[in-house]
C-alpha positions, -999 to +999 in steps of 0.1 A: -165+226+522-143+255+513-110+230+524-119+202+504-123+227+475-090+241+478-073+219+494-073+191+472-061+212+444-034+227+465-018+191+475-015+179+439+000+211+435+025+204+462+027+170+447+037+179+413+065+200+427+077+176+449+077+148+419+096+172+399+122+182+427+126+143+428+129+139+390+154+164+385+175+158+410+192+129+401+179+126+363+183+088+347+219+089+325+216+094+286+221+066+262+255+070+241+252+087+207+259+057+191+226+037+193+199+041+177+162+029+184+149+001+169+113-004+179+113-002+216+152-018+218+183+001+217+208-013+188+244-005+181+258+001+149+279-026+135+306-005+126+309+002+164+333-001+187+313-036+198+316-045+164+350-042+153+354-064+191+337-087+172+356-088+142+390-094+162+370-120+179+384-105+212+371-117+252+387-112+284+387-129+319+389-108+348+396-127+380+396-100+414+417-109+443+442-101+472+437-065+464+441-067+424+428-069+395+437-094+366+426-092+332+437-118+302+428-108+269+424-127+242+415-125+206+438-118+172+449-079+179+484-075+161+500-057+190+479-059+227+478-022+236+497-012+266+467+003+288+430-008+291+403+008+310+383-011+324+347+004+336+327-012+365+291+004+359+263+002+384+230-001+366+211+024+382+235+048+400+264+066+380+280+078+413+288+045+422+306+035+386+345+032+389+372+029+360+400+012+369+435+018+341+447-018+337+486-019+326+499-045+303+525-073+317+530-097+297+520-117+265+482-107+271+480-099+307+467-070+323+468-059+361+456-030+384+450-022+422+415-034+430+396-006+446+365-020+465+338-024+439+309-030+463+287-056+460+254-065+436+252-065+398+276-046+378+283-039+338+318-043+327+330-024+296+366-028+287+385-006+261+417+009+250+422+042+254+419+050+219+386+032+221+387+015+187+373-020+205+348-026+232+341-058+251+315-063+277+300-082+302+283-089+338+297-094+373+278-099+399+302-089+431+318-102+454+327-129+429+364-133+421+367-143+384+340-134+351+345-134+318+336-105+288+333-112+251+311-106+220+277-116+223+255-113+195+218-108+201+190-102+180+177-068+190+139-075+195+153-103+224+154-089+256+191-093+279 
């Protein structure tokens, strides 16, 4: 009787500890300063970097292959900047994102080495490096071509 007392106090105990080793271990990522909670969704500003993207009316296509990484941009931007960086997120683990530093070729077109990127879904952001604009999108690897652009949803709908 004595064990059942104690001991099922003592293996929650355990438990807890355990659960908090787990927890803060590899803690979930923070959202970026600039959203802000609307109800239970997170909403950007549109003054953001996702809105001025908008405004320009700016998308890309990315097409992956033979060991590169292509990238043509399009939108009304007065002069095309002569670096991008392009961010290939993975949705749960931040160890396995990878930015990639696309350099301009010509007109509107941008290419890098392509590292591998793995396989499953992945977030694309895609900015200059003064981050004034952001584009975005999904790419489910190992597909070879995607595109990103502005989409505009309403924030109680759900991605």
């Amino acid at each position: 009787m004595l064990w059942l007392v104690l001991g099922l106090p003592a293996i929650a105990v355990v438990g807890s500890f355990t659960s908090y080793y787990f927890a803060a271990r590899d803690p979930d990522t923070l959202v970026k300063t600039e959203y802000r909670k609307v109800g239970l969704a997170m909403v950007e500003p549109a003054n953001s970097a996702a809105g001025v993207a908008a405004a320009l009316g700016l998308s890309a296509r990315l097409t992956s292959g033979s060991g590169r990484v292509e990238l043509v941009l399009r939108g009304h931007l007065a002069t095309p900047p002569e670096r991008l960086s392009l961010s290939v997120l993975h949705p749960a683990h931040e160890n396995m994102d990878i930015h990639i530093l696309l350099a301009h070729t010509h007109d509107s077109t941008y290419i890098a080495a392509a590292p591998d990127m793995g396989t499953g879904k992945r977030v694309l952001v895609l900015e200059p490096q003064d981050r004034s604009w952001r584009i975005a999108g999904q790419w489910t690897a190992p597909y070879a071509m995607t595109e990103l652009g502005t989409k505009v949803t309403h924030p109680s709908t759900h991605p």
